[in-house]
C-alpha positions as CSV (number, residue, x, y, z in Angstrom):
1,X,0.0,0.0,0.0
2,X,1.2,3.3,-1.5
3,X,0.4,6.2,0.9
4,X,1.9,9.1,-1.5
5,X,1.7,12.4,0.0
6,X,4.4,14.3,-2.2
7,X,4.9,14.1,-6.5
8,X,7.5,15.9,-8.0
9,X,8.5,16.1,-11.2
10,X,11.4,18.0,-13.4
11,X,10.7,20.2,-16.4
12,X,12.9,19.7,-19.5
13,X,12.8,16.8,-21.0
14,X,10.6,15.0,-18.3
15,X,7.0,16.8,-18.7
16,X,8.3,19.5,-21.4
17,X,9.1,17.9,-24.6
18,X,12.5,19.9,-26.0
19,X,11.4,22.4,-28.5
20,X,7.8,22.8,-26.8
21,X,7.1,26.3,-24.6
22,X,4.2,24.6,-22.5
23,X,3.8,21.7,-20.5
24,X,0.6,19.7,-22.2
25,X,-2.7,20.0,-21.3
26,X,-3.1,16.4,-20.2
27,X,-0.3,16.5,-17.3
28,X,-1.6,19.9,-16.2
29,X,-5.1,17.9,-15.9
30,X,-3.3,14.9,-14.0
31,X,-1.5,17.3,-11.8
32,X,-4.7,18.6,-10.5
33,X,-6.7,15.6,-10.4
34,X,-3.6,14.9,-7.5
35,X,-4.1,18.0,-6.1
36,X,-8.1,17.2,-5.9
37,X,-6.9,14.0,-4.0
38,X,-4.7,15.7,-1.4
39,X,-1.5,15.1,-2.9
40,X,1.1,18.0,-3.1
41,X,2.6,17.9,-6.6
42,X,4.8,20.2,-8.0
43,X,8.1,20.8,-9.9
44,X,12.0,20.4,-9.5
45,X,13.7,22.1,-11.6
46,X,16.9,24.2,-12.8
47,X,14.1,27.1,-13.9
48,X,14.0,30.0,-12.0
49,X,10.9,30.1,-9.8
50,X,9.3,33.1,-11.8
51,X,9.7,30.7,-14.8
52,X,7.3,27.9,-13.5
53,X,3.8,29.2,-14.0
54,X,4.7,30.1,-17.3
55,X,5.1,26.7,-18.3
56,X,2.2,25.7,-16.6
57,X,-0.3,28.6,-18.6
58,X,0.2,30.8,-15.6
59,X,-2.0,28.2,-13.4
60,X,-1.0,29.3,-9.8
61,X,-2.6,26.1,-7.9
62,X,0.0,23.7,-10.2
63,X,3.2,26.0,-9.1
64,X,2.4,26.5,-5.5
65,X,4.8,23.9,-4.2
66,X,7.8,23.6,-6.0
67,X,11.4,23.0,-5.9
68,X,13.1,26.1,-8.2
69,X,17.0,27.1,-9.2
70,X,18.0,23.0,-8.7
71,X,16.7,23.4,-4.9
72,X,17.9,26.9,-4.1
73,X,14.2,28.0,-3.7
74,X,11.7,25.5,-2.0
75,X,7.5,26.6,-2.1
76,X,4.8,25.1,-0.3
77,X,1.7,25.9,-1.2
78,X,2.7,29.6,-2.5
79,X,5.2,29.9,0.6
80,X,8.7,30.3,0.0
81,X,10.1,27.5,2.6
82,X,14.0,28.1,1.4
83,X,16.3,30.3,-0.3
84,X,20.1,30.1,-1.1
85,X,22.0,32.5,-2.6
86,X,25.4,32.1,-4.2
87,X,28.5,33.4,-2.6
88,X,29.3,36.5,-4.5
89,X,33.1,36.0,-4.1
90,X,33.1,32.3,-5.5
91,X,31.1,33.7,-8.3
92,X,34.1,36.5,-9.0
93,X,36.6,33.5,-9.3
94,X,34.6,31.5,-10.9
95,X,33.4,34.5,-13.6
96,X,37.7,34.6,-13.8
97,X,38.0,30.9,-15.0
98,X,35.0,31.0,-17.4
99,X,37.0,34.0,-19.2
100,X,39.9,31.6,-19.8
101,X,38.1,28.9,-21.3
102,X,37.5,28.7,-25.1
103,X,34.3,28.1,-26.5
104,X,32.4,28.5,-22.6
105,X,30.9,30.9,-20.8
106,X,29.0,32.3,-17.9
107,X,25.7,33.3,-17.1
108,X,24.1,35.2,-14.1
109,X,20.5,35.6,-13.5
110,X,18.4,38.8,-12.0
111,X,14.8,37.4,-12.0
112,X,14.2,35.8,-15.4
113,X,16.5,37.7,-17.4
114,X,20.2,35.8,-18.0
115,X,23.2,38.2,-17.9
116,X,26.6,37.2,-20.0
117,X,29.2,37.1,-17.4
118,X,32.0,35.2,-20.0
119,X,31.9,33.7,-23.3
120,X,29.6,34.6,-25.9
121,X,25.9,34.9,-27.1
122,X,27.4,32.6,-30.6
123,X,27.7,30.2,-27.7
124,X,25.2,30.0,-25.8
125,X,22.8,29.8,-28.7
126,X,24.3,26.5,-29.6
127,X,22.8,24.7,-26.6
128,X,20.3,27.0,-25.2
129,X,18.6,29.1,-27.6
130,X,16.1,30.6,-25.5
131,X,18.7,32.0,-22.8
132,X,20.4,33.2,-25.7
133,X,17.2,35.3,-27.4
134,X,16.9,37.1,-23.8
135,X,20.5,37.3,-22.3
136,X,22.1,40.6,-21.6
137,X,25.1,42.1,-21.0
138,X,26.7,41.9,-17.7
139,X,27.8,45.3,-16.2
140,X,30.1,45.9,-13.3
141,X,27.3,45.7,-11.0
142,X,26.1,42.2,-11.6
143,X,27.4,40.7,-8.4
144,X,27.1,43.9,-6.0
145,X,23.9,41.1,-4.9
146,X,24.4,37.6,-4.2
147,X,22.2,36.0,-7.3
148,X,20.0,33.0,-6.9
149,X,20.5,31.2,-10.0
150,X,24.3,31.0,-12.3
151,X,24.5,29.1,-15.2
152,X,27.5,27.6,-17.3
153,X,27.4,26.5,-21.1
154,X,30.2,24.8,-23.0
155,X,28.8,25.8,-26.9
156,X,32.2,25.4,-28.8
157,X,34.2,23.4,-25.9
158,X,34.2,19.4,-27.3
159,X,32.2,16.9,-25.0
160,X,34.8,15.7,-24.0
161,X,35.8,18.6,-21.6
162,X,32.7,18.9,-19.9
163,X,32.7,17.0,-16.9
164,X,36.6,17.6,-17.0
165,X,35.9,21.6,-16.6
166,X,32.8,21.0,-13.8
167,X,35.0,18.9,-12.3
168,X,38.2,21.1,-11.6
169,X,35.8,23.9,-11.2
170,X,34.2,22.0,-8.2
171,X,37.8,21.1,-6.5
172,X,38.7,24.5,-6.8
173,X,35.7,26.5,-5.7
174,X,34.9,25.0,-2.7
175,X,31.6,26.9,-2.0
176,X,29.6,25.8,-5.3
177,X,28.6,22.8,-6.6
178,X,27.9,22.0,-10.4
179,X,26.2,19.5,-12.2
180,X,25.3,18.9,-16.4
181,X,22.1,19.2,-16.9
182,X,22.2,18.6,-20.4
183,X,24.8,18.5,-23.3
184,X,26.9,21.8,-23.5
185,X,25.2,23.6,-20.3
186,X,26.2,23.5,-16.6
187,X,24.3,24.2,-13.4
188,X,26.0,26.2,-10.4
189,X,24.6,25.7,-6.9
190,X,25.4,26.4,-3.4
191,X,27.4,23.7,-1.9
192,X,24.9,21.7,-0.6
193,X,22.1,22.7,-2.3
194,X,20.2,20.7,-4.9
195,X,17.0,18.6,-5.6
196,X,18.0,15.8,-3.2
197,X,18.0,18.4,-0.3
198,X,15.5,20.5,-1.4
199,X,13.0,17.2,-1.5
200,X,14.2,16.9,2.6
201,X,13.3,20.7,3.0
202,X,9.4,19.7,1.5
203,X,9.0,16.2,3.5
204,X,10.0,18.0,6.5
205,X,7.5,20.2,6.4
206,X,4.9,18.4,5.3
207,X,5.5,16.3,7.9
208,X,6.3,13.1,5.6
209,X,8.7,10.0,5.3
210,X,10.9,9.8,1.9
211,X,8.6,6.4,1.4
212,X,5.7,9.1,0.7
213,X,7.5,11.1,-2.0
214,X,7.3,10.3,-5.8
215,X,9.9,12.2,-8.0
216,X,10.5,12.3,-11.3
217,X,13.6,13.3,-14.3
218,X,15.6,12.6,-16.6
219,X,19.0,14.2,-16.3
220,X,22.1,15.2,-14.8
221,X,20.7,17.7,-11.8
222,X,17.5,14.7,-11.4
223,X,20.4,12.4,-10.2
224,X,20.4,14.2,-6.7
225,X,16.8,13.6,-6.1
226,X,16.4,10.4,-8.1
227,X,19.5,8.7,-6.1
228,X,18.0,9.9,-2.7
229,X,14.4,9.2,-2.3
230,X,12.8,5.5,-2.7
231,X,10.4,6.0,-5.6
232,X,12.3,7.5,-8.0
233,X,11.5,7.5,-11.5
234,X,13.2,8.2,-14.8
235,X,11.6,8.4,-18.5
236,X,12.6,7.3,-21.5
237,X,15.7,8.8,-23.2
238,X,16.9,9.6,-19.9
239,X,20.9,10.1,-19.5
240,X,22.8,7.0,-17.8
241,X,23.5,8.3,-15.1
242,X,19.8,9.2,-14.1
243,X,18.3,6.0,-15.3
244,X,20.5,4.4,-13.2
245,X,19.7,6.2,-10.1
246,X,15.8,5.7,-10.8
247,X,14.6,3.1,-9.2
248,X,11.3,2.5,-11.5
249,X,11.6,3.8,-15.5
250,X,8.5,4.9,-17.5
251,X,7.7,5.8,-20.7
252,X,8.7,9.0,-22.8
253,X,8.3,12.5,-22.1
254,X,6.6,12.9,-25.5
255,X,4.2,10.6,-24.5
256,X,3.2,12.3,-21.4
257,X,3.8,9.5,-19.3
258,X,4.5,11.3,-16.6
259,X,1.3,12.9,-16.5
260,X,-0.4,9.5,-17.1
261,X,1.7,8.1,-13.9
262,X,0.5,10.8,-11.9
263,X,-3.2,10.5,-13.1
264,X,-2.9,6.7,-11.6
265,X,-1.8,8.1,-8.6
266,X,-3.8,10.6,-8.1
267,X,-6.5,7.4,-8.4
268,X,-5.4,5.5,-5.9
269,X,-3.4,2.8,-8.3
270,X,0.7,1.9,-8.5
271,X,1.8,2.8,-12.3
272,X,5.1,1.4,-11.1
273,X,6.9,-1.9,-12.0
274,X,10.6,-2.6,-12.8
C-alpha cells in the first residue's frame, strides 16, 4: 500500500518535450486531479521560480509547491520555505575561470533575465537558444547582490571537456557545486544545495517520510533527487546516469507519461513496476 503524499517532477525533457514552450494539457489535468486527492505535486527544476507558472499557462494552484533554481528555492503551497544565494566572491573566481576557457561561458540571472558574465551569445545559442534570445550584458554591478540562480554552457568546448571543466571547477571552488544538466550547459549551486536536499526541505515540512514522495527526471541535476528518495522515476531517453539512479523507468516525455503516472496516482493505483 502506497500512501503518497508528495509528487515531483522535473521540467525539461521530463513533462516538457524539447522544443515545446508549455507543459501539455493532459499532465496539467493529472497534476490537479492529485491535487483534488490531497496530494502535493509540483516541480524540481533548474528554472528560476518566476519561470514555472509560465510553463504551466500561468496556473498558480500547479506551481504553489515547487522545488526552483535546482533546490535553491523550495514553495509550499505559495510559501517560499527556502532560499540560497550564491557566494558572490566564489562567483568572481569563478566569472575569472569561465573567461579563460574557449568556447564557454558564464551566465548570471536577476529574476528571469540571463546576464553574459563570460563567453559569448554565438555560444550560448548553440545549446540554449532561449537563454540566448533574452540574455544581456553583464555590467560591473552584476554581483554587487548575491544571485539565486548561475548558469554555465560549454557551446564550442568538445564533449569531451565537460565534466573535466565541472569537475576542476568543483575542486577549486569549494563553496559551489555543479552538475550537467544537459549537453553543453552547466548548473552552479550552493554547496549543498540541490533537488535531493530541497525534496528533505518539502518532507520535512509536510511532515512526511521519503517512502511518501514520488519524484520524477531525466538528467544530470535529477540524479540528486532520483539517487536519494525511494520511488524515483526516470523516463525514457533519460541520461545513464539518471536511469541508473531511478529506481522505476516509465515511458517518454513525448508521450506524457509522466502525467499518465500521476493520473494513476492521483486514483489510488501503483503505475510502477521494474
Amino acid at each position: 500500500m502506497h500512501d503518497i503524499k508528495l509528487i515531483l517532477s522535473d521540467i525539461d525533457g521530463t513533462i516538457l518535450p524539447y522544443g515545446c514552450k508549455k507543459i501539455p494539457a493532459r499532465t496539467i489535468d493529472a497534476f490537479h486531479a492529485a491535487l483534488d486527492a490531497g496530494i502535493h505535486v509540483g516541480v524540481a527544476t533548474g528554472r528560476n521560480a518566476l519561470w514555472v507558472r509560465h510553463f504551466f499557462e500561468d496556473d498558480a494552484r500547479c506551481a504553489a509547491t515547487c522545488v526552483a533554481s535546482n533546490g535553491s528555492e523550495v514553495f509550499l503551497e505559495g510559501e517560499k520555505i527556502r532560499e540560497a544565494r550564491l557566494n558572490t566572491d566564489a562567483l568572481r573566481r569563478l566569472a575569472e575561470r569561465m573567461h579563460e576557457v574557449s568556447g564557454a561561458g558564464m551566465l548570471v540571472f536577476k529574476g528571469v533575465t540571463p546576464y553574459m558574465v563570460a563567453g559569448s551569445v554565438d555560444d550560448l545559442e548553440k545549446c540554449f537558444p532561449s537563454y540566448a534570445a533574452i540574455c544581456e550584458q553583464a555590467g560591473d554591478d552584476i554581483f554587487d547582490e548575491a544571485p539565486i540562480k548561475a548558469n554555465l554552457f560549454f557551446g564550442s568546448l568538445p564533449a569531451e571537456y565537460y565534466q573535466v571543466l565541472v569537475d576542476e571547477l568543483g575542486a577549486s571552488i569549494a563553496e559551489l557545486d555543479f552538475d550537467i544538466p544537459q549537453p553543453g550547459f552547466g548548473n552552479v549551486m550552493p554547496h549543498g544545495s540541490n533537488k535531493g536536499t530541497a525534496v528533505d526541505v518539502l518532507a520535512e515540512a509536510l511532515g512526511i517520510g521519503l517512502d511518501q514522495v514520488v519524484v520524477f527526471g531525466d538528467n544530470g541535476n535529477d540524479v540528486s533527487m532520483l539517487s536519494h528518495v525511494p520511488n524515483s522515476v526516470a523516463v525514457q531517453g533519460a541520461s545513464e546516469e539518471a536511469h541508473a539512479a531511478a529506481r522505476w523507468h516509465i515511458g517518454a516525455c513525448e508521450d506524457e507519461a509522466v502525467g499518465e503516472a500521476v493520473a494513476r496516482i492521483a486514483a489510488g493505483e501503483w503505475p510502477f513496476q521494474r
